[in-house]
VOGU-3710 file (C-alpha; in Angstrom, 3 decimals, decimal comma):
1> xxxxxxxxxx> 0,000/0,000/0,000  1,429/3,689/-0,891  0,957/6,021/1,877  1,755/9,662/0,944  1,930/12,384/3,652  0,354/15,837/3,189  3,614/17,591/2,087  3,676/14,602/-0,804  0,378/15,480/-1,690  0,778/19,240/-1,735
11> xxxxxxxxxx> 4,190/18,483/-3,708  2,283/16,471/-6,321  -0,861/18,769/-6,501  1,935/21,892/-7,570  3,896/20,091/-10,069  1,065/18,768/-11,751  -0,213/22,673/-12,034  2,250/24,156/-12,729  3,380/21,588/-15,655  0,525/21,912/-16,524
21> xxxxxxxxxx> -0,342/25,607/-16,765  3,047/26,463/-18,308  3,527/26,252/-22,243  6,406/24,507/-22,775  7,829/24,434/-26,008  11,114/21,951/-26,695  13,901/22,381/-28,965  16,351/19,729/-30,153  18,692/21,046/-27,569  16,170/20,814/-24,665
31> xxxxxxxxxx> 16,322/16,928/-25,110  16,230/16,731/-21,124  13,814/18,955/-19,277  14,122/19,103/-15,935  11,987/20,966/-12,850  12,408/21,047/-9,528  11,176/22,203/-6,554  10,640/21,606/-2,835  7,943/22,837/0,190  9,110/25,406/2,735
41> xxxxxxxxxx> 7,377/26,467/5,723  4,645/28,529/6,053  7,172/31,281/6,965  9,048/33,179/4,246  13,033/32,288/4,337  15,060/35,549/5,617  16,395/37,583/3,366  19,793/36,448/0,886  22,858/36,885/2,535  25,736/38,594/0,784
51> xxxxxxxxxx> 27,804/36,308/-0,734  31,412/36,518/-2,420  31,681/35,472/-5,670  34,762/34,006/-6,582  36,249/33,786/-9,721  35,229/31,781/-12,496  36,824/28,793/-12,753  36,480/28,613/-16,597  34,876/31,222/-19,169  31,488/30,943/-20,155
61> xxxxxxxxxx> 29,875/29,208/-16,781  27,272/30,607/-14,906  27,056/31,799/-11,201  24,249/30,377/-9,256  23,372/32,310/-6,398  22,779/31,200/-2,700  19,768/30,930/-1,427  17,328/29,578/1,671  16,577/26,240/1,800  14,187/23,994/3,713
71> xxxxxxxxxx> 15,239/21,170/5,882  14,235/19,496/8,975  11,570/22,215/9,650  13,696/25,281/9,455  15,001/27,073/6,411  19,361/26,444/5,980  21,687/28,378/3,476  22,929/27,107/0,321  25,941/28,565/-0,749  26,195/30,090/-4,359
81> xxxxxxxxxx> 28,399/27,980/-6,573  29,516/28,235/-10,455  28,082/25,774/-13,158  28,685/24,645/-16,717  26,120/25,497/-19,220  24,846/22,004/-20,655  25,123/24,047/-24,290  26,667/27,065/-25,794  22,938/29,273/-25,703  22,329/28,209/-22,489
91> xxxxxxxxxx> 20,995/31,306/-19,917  21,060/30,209/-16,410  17,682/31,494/-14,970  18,046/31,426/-11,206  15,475/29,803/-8,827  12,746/31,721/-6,427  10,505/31,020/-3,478  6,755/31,827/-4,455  4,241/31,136/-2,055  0,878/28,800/-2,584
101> xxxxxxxxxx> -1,620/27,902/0,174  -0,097/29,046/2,969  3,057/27,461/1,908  6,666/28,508/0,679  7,458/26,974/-2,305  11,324/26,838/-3,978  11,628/26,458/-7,619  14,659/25,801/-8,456  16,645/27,324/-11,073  16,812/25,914/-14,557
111> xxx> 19,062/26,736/-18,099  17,285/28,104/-21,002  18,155/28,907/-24,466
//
């Protein structure tokens, strides 16, 4: 038997709106799509800290900011870091916290292009 908590259900209930409400429209280079999210509290995180960027360690990657996330019922920093695009158009668009029923929601940040 599959027993799925309230958070599960919530979790479910946003991915299937929002994949579905979104028009999505794939290229050849988009053979992977990928989205990702998770459930805060009902709190919103504190504001970004200040981070330090360091240099890039090769030309062309993207910085992906730090940012609040949820664990073990209180919200945790996640230090910025750099990343390789997967392609030469790729734009890194950075991830948010919106906020649905009462809840916080992350969703994560994802390359386009």
């Amino acid at each position: 038997m599959l027993l799925i908590n309230r958070s599960g259900m919530l979790a479910a209930g946003l991915a299937a709106a929002l994949l579905s409400s979104t028009p999505v429209a794939i290229s050849p280079a988009m053979a992977q799509l990928s989205f990702g999210f998770s459930v805060g509290g009902r709190d919103h995180p504190p504001p970004p800290r200040e981070e330090v960027r360091p240099p890039s360690p090769h030309e062309g990657w993207a910085w992906r900011a730090g940012h609040w996330g949820y664990r073990d019922g209180g919200y945790v920093w996640i230090g910025g870091d750099w990343i390789e695009p997967p392609y030469a158009t790729a734009a890194w668009i950075p991830g948010h916290w919106i906020e649905r029923d009462g809840r916080q929601i992350w969703i994560e940040g994802h390359w386009e292009g």
